[in-house]
C-alpha positions in Angstrom: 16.6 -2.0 9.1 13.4 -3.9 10.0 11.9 -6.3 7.8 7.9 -6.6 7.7 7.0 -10.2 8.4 5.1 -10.7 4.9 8.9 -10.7 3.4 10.6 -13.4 5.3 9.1 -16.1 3.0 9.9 -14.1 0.0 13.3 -13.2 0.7 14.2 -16.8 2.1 13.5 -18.2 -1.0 15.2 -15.5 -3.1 18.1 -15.9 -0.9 18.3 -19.6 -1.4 18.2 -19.1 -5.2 21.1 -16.3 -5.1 23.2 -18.7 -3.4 22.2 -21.8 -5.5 22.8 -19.0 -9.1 25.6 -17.6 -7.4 27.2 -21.4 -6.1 26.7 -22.9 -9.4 28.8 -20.3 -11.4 31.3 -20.4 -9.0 31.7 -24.5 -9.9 32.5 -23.0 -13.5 36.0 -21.4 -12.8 35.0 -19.0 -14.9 36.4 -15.9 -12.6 34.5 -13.0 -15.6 31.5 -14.7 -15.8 31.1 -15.2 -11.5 31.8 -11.9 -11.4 29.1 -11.0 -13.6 26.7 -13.0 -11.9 27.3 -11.8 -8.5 27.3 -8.3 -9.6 23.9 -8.8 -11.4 22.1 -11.1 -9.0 23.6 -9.0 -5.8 21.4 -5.8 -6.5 18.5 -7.8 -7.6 18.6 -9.6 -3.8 19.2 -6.0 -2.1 16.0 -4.6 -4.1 14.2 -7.5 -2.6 15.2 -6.9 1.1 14.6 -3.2 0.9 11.0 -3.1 -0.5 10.0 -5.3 2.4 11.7 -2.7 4.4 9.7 -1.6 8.1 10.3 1.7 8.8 9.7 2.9 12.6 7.5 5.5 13.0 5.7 7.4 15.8 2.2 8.0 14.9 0.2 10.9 16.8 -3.2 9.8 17.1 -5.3 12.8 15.6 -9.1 11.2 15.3 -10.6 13.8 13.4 -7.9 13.9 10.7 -7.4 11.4 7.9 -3.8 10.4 7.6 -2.3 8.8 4.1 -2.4 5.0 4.2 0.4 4.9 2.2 3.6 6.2 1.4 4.1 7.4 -2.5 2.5 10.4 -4.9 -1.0 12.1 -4.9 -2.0 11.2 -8.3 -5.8 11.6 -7.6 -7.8 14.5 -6.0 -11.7 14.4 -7.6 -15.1 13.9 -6.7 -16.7 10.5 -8.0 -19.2 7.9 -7.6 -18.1 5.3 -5.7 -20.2 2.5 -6.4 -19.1 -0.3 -4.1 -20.5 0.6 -1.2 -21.7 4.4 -1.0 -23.5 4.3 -4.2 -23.0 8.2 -4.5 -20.4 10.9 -5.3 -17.2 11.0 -2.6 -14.5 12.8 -2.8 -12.1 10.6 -3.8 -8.0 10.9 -3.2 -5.5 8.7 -4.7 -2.3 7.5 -3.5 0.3 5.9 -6.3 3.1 3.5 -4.7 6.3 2.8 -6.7 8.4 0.2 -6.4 10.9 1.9 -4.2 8.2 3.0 -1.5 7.4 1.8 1.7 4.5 -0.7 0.6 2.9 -1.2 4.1 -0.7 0.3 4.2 -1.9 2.0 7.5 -5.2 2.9 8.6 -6.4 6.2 7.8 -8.7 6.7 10.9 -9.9 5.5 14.1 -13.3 3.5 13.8 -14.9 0.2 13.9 -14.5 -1.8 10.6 -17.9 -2.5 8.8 -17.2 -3.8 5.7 -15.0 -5.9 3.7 -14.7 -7.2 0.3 -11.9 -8.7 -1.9 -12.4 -8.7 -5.7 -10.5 -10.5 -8.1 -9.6 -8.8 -11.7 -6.9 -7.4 -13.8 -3.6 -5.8 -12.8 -3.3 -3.1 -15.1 -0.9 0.3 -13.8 -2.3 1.4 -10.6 -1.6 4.6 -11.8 -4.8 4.8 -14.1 -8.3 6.0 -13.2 -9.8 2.5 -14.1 -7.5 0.2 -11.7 -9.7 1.6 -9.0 -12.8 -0.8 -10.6 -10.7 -3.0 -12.6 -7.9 -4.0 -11.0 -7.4 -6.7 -8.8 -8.3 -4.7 -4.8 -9.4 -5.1 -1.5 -12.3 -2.8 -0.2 -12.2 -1.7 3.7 -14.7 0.4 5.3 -14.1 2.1 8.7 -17.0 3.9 11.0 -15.8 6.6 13.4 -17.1 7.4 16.2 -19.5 10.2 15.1 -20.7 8.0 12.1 -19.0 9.1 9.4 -17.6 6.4 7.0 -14.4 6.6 5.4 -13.5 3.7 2.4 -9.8 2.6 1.9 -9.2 0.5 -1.3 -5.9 -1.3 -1.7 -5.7 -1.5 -5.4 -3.1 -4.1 -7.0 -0.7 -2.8 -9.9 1.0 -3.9 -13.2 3.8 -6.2 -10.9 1.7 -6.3 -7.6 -0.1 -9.9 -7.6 -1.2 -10.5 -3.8 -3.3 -7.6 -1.2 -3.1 -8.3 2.3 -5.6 -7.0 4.6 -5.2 -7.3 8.3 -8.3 -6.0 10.0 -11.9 -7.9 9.8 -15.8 -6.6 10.1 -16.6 -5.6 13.2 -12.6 -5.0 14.9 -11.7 -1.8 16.5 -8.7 -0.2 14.6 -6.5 3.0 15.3 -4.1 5.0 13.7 -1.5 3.2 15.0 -2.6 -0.4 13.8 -1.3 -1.5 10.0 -3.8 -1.5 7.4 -2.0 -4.0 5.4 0.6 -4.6 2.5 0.6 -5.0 -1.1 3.8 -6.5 -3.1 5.0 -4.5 -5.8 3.6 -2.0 -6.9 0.3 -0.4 -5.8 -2.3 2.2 -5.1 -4.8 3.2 -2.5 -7.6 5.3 -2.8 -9.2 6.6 -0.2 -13.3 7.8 -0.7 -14.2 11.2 1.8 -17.5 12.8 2.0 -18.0 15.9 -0.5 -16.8 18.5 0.7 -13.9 17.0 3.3 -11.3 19.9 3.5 -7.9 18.2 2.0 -4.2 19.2 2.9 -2.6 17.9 0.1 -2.0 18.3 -3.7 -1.5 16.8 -6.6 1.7 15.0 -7.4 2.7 15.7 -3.8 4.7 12.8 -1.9 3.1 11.8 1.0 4.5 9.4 4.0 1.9 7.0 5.5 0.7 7.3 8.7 2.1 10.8 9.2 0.8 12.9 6.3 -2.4 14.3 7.1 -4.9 14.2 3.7 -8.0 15.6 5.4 -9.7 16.8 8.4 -13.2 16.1 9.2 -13.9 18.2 11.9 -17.0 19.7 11.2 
């Protein structure tokens, strides 16, 4: 199993505590209680290696189709204002990340990246309609080769407390390049132009990178 650079740091330092936890009941002599602590600490230290898990995927680069940045649940399929950057209704679709998903973002289609914007704010569940304005997110906006704009926002969750984004204003991206990651927890909407044929449904589970959401062939 890989492990996706933005959790080395993380699980150093949870390592380092398991063994200092772990090392200092042992000192006790108390054979119940270490065997308490290493059976509660030791799934807590898994948990921590698998979520920064990186799996290896082959990615088929299909430029008129939008794949899911994310792996997780469709929990949003509607039409909306989006009010960042378009200022006018898209068809918005939703993808909710657990815990126990993959949590690295890819990018939904080929293009030139015009816009970017962090915001700061609240980390309510991603699950709900209003972490989309609310929430702590990261706005990315990616122009394809015909002109049409597609919005990814990374939205943090209840647990999630740090967005990474990887690609800056003006870079060339694929389908093949990473999007980003977000740490526990998550969303990411994705904003279409009315009318965008979509493949998937709501509540389906969707694998990032791989799962087509829409095509925009005209």
């Amino acid at each position: 199993m890989r492990i996706h650079k933005e959790g080395f740091l993380v699980i150093a330092v949870a390592f380092i505590l398991w063994l200092i936890i772990n090392g200092l009941v042992a000192m006790t002599g108390e054979l119940y209680f270490r065997c308490f602590t290493f059976l509660a600490s030791t799934p807590l230290m898994i948990f921590v290696i698998r979520f920064f898990r990186y799996p290896r995927r082959s990615i088929n680069l299909r430029p008129t189709s939008v794949y899911s940045p994310a792996d997780g649940q469709v929990v949003a399929i509607e039409e909306t204002v989006e009010s960042e950057y378009f200022n006018d209704l898209r068809l918005q679709v939703s993808v909710f990340m657990s815990v126990n998903n993959v949590h690295v973002n890819w990018i939904p289609v080929p293009g030139i990246v015009k816009y970017f914007k962090h915001h700061n704010g609240h980390f309510m569940a991603a699950y709900l309609p209003k972490s989309s304005t609310d929430n702590e997110r990261a706005t990315t906006v990616i122009e394809m080769a015909d002109g049409t704009e597609i919005l990814v926002r990374q939205i943090a969750g209840a647990v999630a407390k740090r967005i990474i984004t990887y690609p800056r204003v003006n870079s060339k991206v694929s389908q093949q390049n990473e999007l980003g990651f977000i740490r526990f927890g998550s969303r990411v909407d994705l904003f279409l132009p009315v009318g965008t044929k979509v493949y998937v449904d709501l509540c389906q589970l969707v694998t990032g990178s791989q799962t087509v959401i829409a095509d925009l062939k005209n």
